[in-house]
C-alpha positions in Angstrom: 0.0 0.0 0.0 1.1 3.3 -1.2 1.9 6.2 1.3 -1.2 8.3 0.4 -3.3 4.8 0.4 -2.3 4.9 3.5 -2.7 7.9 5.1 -6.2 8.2 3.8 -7.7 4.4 5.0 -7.7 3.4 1.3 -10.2 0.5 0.4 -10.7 -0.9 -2.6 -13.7 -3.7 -2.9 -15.6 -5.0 -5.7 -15.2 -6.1 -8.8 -15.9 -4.6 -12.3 -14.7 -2.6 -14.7 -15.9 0.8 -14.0 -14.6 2.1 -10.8 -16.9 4.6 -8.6 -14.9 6.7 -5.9 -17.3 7.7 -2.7 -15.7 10.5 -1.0 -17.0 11.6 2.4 -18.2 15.0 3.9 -17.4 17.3 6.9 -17.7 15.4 10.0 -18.2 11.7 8.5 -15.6 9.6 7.0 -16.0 6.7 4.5 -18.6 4.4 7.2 -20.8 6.8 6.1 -21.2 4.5 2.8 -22.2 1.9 4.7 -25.9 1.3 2.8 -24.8 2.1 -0.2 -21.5 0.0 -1.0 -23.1 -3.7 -1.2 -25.2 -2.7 -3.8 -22.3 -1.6 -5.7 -19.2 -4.4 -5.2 -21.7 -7.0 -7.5 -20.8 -4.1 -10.8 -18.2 -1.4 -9.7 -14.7 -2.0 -8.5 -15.4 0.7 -5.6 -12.4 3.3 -3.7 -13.1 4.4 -0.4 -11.3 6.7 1.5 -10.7 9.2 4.4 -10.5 12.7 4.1 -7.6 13.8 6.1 -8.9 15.4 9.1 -11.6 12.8 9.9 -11.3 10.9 13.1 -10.0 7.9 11.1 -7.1 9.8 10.4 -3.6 10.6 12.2 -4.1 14.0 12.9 -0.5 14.6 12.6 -0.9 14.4 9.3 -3.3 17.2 9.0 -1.5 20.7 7.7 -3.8 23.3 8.9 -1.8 25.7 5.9 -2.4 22.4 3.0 -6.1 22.0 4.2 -7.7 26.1 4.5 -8.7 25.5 1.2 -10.4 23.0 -0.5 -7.7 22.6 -3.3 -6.1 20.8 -0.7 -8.0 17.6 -0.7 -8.3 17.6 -5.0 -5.1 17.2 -4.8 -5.6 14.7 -2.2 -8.1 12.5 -4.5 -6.0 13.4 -7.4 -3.1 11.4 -5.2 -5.0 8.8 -4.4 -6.4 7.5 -8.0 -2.6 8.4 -9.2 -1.6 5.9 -6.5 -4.1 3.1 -7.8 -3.5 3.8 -11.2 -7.0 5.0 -11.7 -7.5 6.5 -15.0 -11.4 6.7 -15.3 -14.5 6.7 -12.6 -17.2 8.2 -11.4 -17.2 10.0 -8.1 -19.8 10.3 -5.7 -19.1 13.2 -3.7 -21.5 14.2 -0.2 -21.3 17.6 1.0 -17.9 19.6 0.9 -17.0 16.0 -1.3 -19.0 17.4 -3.8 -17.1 21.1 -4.6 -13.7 18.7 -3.6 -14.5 16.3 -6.5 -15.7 19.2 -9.1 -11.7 20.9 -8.2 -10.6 17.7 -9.2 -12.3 17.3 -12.5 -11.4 20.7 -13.7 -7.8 20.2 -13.5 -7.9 16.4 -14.5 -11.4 16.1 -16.5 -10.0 13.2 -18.2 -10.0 11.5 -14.7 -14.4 11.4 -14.2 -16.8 10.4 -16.6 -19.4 11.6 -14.1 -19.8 13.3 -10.9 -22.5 12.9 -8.6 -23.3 15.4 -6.0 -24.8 14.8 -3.1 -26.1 18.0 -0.3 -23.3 19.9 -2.2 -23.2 24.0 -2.1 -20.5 26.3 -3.8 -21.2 28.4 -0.9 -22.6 28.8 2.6 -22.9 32.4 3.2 -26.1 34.3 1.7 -25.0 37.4 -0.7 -25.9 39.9 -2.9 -28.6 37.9 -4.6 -27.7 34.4 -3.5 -29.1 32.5 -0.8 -26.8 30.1 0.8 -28.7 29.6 4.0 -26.5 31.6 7.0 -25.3 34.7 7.8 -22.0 35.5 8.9 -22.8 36.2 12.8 -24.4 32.8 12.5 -21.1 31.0 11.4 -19.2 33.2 14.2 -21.6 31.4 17.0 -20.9 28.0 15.3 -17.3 28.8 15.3 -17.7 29.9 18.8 -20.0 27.0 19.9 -17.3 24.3 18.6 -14.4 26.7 20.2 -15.7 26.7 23.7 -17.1 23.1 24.4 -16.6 20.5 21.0 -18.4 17.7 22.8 -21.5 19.9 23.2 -21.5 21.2 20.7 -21.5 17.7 18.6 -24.2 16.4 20.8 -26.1 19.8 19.3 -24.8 19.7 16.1 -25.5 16.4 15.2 -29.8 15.7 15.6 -29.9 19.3 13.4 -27.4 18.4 10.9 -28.8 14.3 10.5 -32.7 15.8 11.0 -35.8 13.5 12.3 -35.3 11.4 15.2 -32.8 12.8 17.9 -32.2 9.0 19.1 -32.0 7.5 15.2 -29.0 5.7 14.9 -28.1 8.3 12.2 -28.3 10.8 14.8 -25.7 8.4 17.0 -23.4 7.4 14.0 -22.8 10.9 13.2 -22.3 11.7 16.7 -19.6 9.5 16.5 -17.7 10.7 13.8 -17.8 14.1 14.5 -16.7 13.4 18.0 -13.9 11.8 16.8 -12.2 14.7 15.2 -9.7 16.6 16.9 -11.4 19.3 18.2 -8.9 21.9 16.5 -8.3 20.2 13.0 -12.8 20.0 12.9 -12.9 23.7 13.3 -10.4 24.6 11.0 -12.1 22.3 8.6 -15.5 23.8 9.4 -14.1 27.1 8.8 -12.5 26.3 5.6 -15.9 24.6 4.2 -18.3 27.5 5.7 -16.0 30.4 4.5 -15.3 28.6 1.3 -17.2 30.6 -1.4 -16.7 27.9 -5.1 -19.0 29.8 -7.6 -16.8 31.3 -9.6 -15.6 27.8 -10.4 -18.7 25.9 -11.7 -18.7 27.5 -14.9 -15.1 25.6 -15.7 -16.6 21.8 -14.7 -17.0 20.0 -17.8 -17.6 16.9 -16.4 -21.2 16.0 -16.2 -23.1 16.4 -13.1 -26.0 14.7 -10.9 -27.1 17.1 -8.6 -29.0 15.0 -5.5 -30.2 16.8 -2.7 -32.7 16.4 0.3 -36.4 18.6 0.5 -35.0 18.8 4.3 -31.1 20.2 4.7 -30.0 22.4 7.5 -26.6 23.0 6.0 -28.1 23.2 2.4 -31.1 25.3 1.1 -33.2 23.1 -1.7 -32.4 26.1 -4.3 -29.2 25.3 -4.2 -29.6 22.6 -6.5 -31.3 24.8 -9.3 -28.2 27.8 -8.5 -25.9 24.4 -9.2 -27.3 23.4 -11.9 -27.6 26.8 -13.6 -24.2 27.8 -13.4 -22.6 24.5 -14.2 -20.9 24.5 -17.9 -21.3 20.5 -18.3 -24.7 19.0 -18.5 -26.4 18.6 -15.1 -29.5 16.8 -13.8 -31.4 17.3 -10.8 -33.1 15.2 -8.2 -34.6 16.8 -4.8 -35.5 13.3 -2.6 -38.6 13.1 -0.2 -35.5 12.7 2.7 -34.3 15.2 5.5 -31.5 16.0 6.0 -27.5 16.7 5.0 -26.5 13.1 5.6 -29.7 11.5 3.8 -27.3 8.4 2.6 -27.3 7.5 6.5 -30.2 8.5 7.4 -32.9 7.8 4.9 -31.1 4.9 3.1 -34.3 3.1 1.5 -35.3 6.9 -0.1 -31.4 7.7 -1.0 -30.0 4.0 -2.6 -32.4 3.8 -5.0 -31.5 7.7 -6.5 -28.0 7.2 -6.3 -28.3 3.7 -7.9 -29.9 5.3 -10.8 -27.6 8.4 -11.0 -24.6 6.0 -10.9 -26.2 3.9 -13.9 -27.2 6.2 -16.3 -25.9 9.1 -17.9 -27.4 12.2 -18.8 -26.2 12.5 -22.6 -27.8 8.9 -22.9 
């Protein structure tokens, strides 16, 4: 195993010829495939991986300079298929995953025959005619709020971000994750994805793009989708789900497999 296999939990299952990459959002780390990776190894030779920074991963490791921008981990997943010789798949990005995977494709297009988004947002902050769900003073008292107590703040952070049930075991599975991150290196990460602002780069992704997204999604207003799929140069395709939520793939599995499934399958040109 490879160095940056290695620092990243690198698993590769499966068999097939295409290859699918499912790369994790803030918070999470690759268990947060769980329901959706058996109905995939049958077809797909299928990579998962950590981000660095996730609980899974040796926080020494983590440069707080490399990682305050999200061209840090593209050239993280750029490593990583480099490292298994990967020269075509299709990557299923959740969350920050998804902005993280369209870097990727702009500088390596030849890399992704597809990508497909899942809760993804260029940016968090509202602006001059763009909703994007917070206001600054609110991402100062979530900064604050993971600053002062982290585990509180996870217990908090976690029922709002998963949605429904506060004692699903969605709820608890998230808790986890998030409660393993170092309490510094998740801040730093949270600030980095909150404050990043990716707009300006979605009219360079020519890879094409399934948009997936909850009705439901603290983190992520449902226009989102539409503002993604507007200002996207490749071809792009929408789905909102009945699910709520930012982590529907955990949460509302028997809504979310199916989409995805079908996303992964069939292409929009087709």
């Amino acid at each position: 195993m490879g160095i940056v296999e290695e620092a990243h939990n690198v698993k590769v299952t499966g068999s097939g010829e295409q290859v699918i990459v499912l790369a994790h959002g803030f918070g999470t780390d690759q268990s947060v495939w769980k329901h959706l990776v058996p109905h995939l190894v049958d077809d797909y030779r299928v990579v998962l991986y950590d981000n660095m920074g996730a609980g899974t991963t040796n926080p020494d490791y983590f440069d707080f300079n490399r990682y305050s921008t999200l061209e840090g981990y593209a050239f993280d997943l750029l490593a990583i298929l480099e490292e298994l010789q990967i020269d075509s798949c299709i990557l299923v990005g959740h969350s920050v995953s998804a902005m993280i995977g369209a870097i990727a494709s702009i500088s390596r297009p030849d890399l992704f025959t597809k990508l497909v988004m899942i809760s993804g947002s260029p940016r968090y902050l509202n602006d001059v005619d763009y909703y994007g769900g917070f206001e600054q003073e609110e991402l100062d008292q979530l900064f604050e709020a993971m600053r002062s107590n982290y585990k509180a703040w996870c217990s908090g952070f976690a029922p709002l971000a998963v949605g429904g049930d506060m004692d699903s075991v969605a709820v608890q599975e998230f808790s986890r994750t998030l409660f393993n991150m170092r309490p510094d290196i998740a801040l730093s990460v949270a600030q980095t994805i909150f404050q990043s602002d990716m707009r300006q780069i979605l009219s360079l992704v020519s890879v094409p793009c399934h948009i997936i997204q909850s009705m439901k999604d603290l983190a992520v207003p449902v226009v989102i989708s539409e503002y993604l799929h507007q200002n996207l140069l490749a071809d792009s395709v929408v789905e909102v789900m009945s699910s709520d939520g930012h982590l529907p793939q955990l949460s509302s599995p028997d809504i979310v497999i199916p989409v995805l499934l079908r996303h992964i399958r069939y292409n929009i040109a087709s």
